[in-house]
C-alpha positions as CSV (number, residue, x, y, z in Angstrom):
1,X,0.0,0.0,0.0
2,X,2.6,2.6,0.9
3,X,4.5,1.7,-2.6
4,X,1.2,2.2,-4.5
5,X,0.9,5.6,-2.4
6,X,4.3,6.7,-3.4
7,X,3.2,5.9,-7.4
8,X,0.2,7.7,-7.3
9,X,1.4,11.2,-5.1
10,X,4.4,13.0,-5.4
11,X,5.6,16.0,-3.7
12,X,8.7,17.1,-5.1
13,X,11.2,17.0,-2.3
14,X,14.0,13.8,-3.5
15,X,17.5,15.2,-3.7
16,X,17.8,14.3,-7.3
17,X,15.9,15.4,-10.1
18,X,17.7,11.7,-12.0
19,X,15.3,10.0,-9.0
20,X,12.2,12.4,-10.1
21,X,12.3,11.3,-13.5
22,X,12.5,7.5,-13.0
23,X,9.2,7.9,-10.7
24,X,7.2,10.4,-12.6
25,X,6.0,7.8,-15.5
26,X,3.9,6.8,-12.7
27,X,2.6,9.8,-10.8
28,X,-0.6,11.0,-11.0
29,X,-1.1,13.5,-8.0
30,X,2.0,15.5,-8.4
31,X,3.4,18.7,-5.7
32,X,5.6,21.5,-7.0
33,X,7.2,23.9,-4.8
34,X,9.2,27.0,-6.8
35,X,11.5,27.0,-4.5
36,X,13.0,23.8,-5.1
37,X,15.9,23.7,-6.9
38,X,14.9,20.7,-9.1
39,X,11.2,22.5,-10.2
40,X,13.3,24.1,-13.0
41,X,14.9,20.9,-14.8
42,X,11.0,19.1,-13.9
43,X,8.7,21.4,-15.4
44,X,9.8,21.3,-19.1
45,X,9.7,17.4,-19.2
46,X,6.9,17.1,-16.8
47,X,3.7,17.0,-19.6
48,X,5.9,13.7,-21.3
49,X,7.8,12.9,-18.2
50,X,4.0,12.2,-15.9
51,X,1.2,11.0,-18.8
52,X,-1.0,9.5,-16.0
53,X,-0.7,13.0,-13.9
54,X,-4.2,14.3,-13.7
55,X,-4.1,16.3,-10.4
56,X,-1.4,19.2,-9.9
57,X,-0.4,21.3,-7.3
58,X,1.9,24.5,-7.5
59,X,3.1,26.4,-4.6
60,X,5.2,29.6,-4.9
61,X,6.7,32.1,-2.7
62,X,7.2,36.1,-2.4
63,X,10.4,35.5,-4.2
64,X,9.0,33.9,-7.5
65,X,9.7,36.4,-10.7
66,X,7.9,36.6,-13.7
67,X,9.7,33.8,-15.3
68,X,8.1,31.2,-12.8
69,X,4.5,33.0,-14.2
70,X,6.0,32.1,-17.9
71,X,6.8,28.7,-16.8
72,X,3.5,27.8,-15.1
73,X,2.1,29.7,-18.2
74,X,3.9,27.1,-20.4
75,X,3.3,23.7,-18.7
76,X,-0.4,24.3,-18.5
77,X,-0.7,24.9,-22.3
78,X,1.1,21.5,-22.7
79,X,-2.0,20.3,-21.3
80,X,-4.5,20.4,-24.1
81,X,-7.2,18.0,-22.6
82,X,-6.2,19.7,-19.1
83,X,-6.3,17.8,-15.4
84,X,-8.9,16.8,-13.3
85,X,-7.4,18.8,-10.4
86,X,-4.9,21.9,-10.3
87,X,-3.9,24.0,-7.3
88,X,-2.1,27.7,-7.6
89,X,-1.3,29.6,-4.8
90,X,1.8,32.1,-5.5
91,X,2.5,34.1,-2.4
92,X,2.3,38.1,-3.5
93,X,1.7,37.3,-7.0
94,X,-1.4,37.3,-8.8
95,X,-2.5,34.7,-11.7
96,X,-2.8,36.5,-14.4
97,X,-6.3,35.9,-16.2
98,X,-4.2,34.9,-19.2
99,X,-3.5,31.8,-17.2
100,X,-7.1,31.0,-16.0
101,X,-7.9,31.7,-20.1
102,X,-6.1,28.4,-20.7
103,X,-7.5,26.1,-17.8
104,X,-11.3,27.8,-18.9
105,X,-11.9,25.5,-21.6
106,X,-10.5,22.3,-19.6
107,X,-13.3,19.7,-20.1
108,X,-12.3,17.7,-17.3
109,X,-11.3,20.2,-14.7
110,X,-13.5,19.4,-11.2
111,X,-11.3,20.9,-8.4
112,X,-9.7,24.3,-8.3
113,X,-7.9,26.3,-6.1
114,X,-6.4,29.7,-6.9
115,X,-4.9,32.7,-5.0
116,X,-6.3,35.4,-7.5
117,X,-5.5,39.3,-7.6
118,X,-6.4,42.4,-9.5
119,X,-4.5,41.4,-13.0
120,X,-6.6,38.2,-12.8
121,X,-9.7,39.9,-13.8
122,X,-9.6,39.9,-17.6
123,X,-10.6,43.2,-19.3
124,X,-11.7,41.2,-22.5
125,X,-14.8,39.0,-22.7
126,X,-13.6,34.9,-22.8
127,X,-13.9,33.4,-26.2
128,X,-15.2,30.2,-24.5
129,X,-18.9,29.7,-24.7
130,X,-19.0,26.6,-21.6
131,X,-15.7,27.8,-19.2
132,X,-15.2,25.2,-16.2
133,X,-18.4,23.1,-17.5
134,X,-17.7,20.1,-15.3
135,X,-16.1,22.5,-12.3
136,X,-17.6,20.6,-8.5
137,X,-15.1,22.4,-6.1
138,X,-13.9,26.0,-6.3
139,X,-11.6,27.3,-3.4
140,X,-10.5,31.2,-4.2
141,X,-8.2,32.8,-2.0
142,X,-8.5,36.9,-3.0
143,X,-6.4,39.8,-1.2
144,X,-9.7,42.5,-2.3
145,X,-12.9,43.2,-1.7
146,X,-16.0,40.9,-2.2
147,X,-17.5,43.3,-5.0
148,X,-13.9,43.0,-6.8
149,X,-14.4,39.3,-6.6
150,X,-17.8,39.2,-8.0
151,X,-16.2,41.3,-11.6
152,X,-14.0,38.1,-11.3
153,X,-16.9,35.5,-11.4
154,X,-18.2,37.6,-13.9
155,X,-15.6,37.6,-16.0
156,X,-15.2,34.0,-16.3
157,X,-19.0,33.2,-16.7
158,X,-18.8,31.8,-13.0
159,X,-21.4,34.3,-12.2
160,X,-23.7,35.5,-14.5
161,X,-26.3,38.7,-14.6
162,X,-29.5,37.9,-16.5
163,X,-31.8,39.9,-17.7
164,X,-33.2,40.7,-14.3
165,X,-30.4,41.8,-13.0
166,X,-29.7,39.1,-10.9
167,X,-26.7,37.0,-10.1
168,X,-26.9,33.3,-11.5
169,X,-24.5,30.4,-11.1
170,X,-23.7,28.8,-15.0
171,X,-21.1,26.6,-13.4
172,X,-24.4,24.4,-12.5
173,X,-21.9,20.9,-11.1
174,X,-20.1,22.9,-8.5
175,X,-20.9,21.1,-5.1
176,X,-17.9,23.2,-3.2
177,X,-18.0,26.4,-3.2
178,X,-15.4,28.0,-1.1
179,X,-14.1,31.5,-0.8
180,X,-11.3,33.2,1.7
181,X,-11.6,37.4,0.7
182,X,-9.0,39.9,2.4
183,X,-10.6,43.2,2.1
184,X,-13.9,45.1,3.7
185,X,-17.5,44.4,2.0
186,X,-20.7,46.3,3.0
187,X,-23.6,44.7,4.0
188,X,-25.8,45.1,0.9
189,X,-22.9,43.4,-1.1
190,X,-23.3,40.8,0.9
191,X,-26.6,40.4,1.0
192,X,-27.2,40.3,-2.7
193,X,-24.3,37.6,-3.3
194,X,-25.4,35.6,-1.2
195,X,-28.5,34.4,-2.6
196,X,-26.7,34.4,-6.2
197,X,-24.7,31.7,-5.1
198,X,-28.0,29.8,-4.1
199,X,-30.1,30.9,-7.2
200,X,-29.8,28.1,-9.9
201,X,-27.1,25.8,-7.9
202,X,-28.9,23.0,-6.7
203,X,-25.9,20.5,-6.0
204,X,-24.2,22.8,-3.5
205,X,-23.8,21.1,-0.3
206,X,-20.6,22.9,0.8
207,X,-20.5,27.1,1.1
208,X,-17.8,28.8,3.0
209,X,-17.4,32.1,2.7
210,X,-15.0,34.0,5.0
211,X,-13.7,37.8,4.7
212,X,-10.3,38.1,7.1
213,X,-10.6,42.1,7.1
214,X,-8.5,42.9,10.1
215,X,-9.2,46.7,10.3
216,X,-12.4,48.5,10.7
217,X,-12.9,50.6,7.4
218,X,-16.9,50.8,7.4
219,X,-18.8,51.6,9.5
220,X,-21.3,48.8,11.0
221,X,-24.0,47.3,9.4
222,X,-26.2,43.4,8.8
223,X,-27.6,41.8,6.3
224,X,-30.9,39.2,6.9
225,X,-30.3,35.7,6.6
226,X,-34.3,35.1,5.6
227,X,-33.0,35.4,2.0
228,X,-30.5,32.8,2.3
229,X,-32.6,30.3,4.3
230,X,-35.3,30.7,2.3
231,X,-33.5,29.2,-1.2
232,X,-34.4,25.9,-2.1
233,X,-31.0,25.0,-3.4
234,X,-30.5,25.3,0.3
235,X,-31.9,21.7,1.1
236,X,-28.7,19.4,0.3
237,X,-26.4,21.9,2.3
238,X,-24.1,20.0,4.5
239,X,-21.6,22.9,5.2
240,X,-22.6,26.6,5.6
241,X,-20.0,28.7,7.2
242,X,-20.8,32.8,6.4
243,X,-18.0,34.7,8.4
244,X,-18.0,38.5,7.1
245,X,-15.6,41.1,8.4
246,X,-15.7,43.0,11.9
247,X,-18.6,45.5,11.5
248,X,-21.1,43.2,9.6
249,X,-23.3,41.1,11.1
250,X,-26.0,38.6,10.3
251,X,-29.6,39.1,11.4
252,X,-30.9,36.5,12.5
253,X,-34.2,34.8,14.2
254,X,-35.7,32.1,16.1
255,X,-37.9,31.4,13.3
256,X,-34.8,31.1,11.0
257,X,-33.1,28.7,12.7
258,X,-36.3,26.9,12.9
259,X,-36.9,27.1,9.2
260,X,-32.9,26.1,8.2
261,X,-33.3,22.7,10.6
262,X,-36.3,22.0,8.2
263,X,-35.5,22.6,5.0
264,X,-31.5,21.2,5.6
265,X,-31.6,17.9,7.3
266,X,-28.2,17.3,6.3
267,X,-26.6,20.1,8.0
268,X,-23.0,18.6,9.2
269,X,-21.3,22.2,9.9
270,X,-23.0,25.5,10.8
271,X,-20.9,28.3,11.5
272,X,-22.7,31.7,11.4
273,X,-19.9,33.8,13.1
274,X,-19.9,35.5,16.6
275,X,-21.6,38.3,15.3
276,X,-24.9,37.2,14.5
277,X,-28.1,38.4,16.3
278,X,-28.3,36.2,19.4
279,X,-31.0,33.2,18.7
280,X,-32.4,31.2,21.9
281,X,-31.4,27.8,23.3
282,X,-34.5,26.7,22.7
283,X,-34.2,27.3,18.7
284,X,-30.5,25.5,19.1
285,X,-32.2,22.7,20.7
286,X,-34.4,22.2,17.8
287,X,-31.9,22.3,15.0
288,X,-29.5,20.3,17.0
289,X,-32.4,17.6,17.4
290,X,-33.3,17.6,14.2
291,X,-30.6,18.1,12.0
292,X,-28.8,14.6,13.6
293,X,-25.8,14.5,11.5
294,X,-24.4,18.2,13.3
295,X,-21.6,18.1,14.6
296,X,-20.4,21.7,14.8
297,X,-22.4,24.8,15.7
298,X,-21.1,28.4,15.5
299,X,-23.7,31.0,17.0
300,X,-24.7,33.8,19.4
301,X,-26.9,32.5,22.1
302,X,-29.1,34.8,24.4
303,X,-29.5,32.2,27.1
304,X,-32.7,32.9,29.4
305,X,-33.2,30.3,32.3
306,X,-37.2,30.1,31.5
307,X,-36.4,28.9,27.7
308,X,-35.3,25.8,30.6
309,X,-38.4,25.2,32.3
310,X,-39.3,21.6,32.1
311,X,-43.2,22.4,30.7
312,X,-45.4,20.8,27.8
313,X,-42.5,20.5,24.5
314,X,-43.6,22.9,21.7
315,X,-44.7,20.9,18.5
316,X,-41.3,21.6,17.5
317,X,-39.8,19.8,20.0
318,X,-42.2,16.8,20.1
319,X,-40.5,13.5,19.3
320,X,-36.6,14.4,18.4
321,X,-34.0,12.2,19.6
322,X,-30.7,13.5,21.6
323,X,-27.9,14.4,18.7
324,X,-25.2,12.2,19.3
325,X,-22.7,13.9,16.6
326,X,-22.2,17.5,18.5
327,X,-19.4,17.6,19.8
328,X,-18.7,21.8,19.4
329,X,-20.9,24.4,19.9
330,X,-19.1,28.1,20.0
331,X,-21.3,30.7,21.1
332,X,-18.6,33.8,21.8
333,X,-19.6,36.7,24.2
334,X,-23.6,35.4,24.2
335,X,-25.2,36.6,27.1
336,X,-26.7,34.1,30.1
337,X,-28.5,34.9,33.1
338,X,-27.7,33.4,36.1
339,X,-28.6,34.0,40.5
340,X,-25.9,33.5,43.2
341,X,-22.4,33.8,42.7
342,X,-20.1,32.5,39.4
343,X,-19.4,28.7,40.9
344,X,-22.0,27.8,43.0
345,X,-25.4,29.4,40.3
346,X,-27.8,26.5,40.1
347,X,-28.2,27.3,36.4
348,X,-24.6,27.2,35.4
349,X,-23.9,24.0,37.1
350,X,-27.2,22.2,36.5
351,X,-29.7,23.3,34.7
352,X,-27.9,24.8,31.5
353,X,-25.6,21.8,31.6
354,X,-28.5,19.7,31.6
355,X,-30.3,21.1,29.4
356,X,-27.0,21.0,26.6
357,X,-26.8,17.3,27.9
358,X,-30.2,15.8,27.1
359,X,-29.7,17.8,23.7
360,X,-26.4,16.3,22.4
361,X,-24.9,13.7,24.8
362,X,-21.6,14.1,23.4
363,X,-21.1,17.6,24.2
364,X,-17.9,18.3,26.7
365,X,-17.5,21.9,26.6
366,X,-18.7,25.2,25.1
367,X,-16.5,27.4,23.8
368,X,-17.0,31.4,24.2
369,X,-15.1,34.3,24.1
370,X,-13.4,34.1,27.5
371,X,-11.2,31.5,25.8
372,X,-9.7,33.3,23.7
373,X,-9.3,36.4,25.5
374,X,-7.4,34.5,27.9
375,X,-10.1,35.2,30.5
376,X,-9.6,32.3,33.7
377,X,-12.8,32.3,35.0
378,X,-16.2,32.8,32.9
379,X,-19.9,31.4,33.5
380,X,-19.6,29.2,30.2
381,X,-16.6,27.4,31.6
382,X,-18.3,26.7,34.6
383,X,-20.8,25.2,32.4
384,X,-18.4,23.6,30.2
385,X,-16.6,21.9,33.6
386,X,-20.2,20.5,34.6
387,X,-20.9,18.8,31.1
388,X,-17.4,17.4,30.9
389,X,-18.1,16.3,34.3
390,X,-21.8,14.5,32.9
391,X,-20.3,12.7,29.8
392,X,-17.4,11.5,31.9
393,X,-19.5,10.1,34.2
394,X,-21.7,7.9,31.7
395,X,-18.2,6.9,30.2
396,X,-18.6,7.8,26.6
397,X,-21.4,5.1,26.4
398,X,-24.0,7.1,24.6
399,X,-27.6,5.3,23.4
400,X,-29.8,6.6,21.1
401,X,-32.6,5.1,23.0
402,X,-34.4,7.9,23.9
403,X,-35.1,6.5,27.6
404,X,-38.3,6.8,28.9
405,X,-39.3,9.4,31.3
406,X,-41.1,7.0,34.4
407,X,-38.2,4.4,34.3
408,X,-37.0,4.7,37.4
409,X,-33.5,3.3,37.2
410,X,-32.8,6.1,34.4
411,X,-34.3,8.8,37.5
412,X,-32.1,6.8,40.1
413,X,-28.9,7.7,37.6
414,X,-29.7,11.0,36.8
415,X,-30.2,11.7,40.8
416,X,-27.3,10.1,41.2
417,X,-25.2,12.1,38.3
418,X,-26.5,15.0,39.8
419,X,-25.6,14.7,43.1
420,X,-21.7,13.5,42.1
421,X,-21.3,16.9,39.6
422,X,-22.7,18.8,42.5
423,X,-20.1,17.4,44.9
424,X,-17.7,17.8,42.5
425,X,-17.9,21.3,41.8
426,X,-18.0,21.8,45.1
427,X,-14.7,20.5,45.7
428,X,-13.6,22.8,42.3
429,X,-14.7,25.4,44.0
430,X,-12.4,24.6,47.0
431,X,-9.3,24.2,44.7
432,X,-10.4,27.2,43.0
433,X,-10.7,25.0,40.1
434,X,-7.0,24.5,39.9
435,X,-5.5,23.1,36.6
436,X,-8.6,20.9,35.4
437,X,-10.5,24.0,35.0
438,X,-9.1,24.0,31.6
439,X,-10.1,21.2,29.3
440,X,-10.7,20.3,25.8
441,X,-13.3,21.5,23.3
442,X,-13.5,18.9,21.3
């Protein structure tokens, strides 16, 4: 197995290029780093050198020069029928569009990942009627501004305008669509790319969008998530992760969480930043329940102890099962309410832990914005402490029975759970919760 490995994936990193050319007749996932010395005597020989490579990675570094460009310019025209797979990421240099105008017409090409620029826009319209037909997975990495971005899309058919004036996808495969921007977007921008992205895609199942603007240059703003929820290319969505920059912020509402754990029962990954309008724990327990394959959950919470009350379930509620995937649920500065003092409040060592217990078994900790401020001491880790404290107790050995509520040996085990997280905060709170105050968040 590890021989057939070795055949089928090479990173350029032997210390001869002799070596490199005995084993590329048999490579078909193939690494290039700039850098190396040998990339210069591999890349002229590599399109006769490697005729079974269909998947192609190229790595470069703020020291590259325009000859690498002409190089990487050069190989891929050697490549008539084109790859399945290729990978660009040049450090501080963009890929010129007259590069992406060769890989365009690629029949073949599913997966692609490119660190793009301002020269990669093209100022002339493409000659080719279908560009990236059969394109599943698109991963852009761009140092500019989301609107920049969208003339990109544009320019390579990626994203179309028709004659409404709205955004449409014509790259109608792509299942992965994932996009890393640099600069500052407004709100509206957002707002009406969003649902582009949605309109006429209905094989999208992964969507990641995150903006890594570091400095505040607008002033702040939101944009509804109704729009986006409301798509019905949204029902095969397994991954949605929205992240814009530091003043923008997602609105958000009970009855749109509701709404996404209905129409996307596949939901693996939600991640709707730290910004977001606060939602209740009674609309997280819903799309936990019924969206059974989550396993991570990004989202303010407003936690208010009567959404905790024990009373008659809303119809929402009736009949879901514990989630037995969650295993991280970050909810940054949310709000919770709690009497009496930080370790001893009855809701912070009981009833919100039970609560996030009964709701996904598997839970250990919750993860806010006092870890990463550095901040010892917050009412989420003393939450976090008593659930690690639950699932440790019941060993990992989680059922999806749901147990029934008059069996008295499951009420003898939960009095008795109870009663040892109790004592055992307790003692915390003697140690002043020493070292094991800090624990994992997987």
């Amino acid at each position: 197995m590890r021989s057939e490995s070795l055949k089928r994936s090479l990173s350029v990193c032997a210390r001869s290029s002799e070596v490199l050319k005995l084993l590329l007749p048999t490579v078909e996932i193939l690494s290039l780093d700039l850098t190396s010395e040998f990339c210069e005597a591999i890349i002229p020989v590599l399109p006769t050198s490697a005729p079974r490579l269909n998947a192609l990675e190229i790595k470069g570094s703020p020291s590259m020069t325009n000859k690498n460009l002409s190089e990487i310019k050069s190989l891929l025209i050697s490549y008539p029928h084109g790859l399945t797979e290729l990978s660009l990421i040049c450090q501080r240099h963009d890929i010129p569009s007259t590069v992406l105008n060769i890989i365009a017409p690629w029949p073949s090409l599913r997966s692609l990942t490119l660190k793009l620029g301002l020269k990669s826009i093209p100022t002339a319209p493409l000659h080719n009627l279908q560009p990236f037909a059969a394109l599943a997975h698109l991963h852009i990495l761009f140092d500019n501004t989301l609107d920049r971005f969208i003339s990109f899309l544009r320019a390579f058919q990626i994203l179309n305008f028709n004659s409404s004036n709205n955004h449409s996808i014509t790259s109608s495969n792509l299942n992965t669509i994932q996009f890393n921007v640099g600069g500052c977007s407004s709100a509206n921008t957002w707002s009406e790319f969003l649902p582009s992205l949605l309109h006429t895609n209905t094989k999208l199942e992964h969507l990641i969008i995150n903006e890594t603007c570091n400095y505040q240059c607008l002033p702040p703003s939101s944009f509804d998530f109704r729009p986006i929820v409301m798509h019905p290319s949204l029902a095969h969505i397994s991954t949605l992760r929205l992240s814009p920059g530091r003043t923008i912020s997602i609105m958000l509402t009970d009855s749109d969480i509701l709404t996404l754990a209905r129409r996307c029962p596949h939901l693996h990954i939600l991640d709707l930043g730290l910004r977001s309008t606060p939602v209740s724990l009674y609309a997280l327990n819903v799309l936990v329940r019924r969206c059974r394959e989550l396993s991570e959950v990004t989202l303010c919470m407003d936690v208010q102890v009567d959404a905790l009350r024990d009373d008659e379930k809303p119809e929402d509620e009736i009949g879901l099962q514990p989630n037995t995937h969650l295993t991280k649920l970050e909810i940054g500065d949310s709000p919770v309410v709690y009497a009496g003092s930080l370790r001893s409040s009855p809701e912070l060592t009981m009833s919100i832990p039970q609560f996030l217990h009964a709701m996904a078994p598997r839970l250990k900790s919750v993860k806010d914005g006092a870890w990463s401020n550095g901040t010892y001491e917050s009412p989420w880790k003393v939450v976090s402490y008593a659930l690690q404290m639950m699932v440790t107790e019941e060993g990992g050995v989680i059922s999806d029975r749901k147990p029934h509520p008059l069996d008295p040996q499951i009420s003898k085990r939960r009095r008795h759970r109870h009663r040892v997280t109790g004592a055992a905060l307790e003692k915390s709170n003697e140690e002043g919760l020493s070292d094991s105050y800090s624990m994992s968040t997987s």
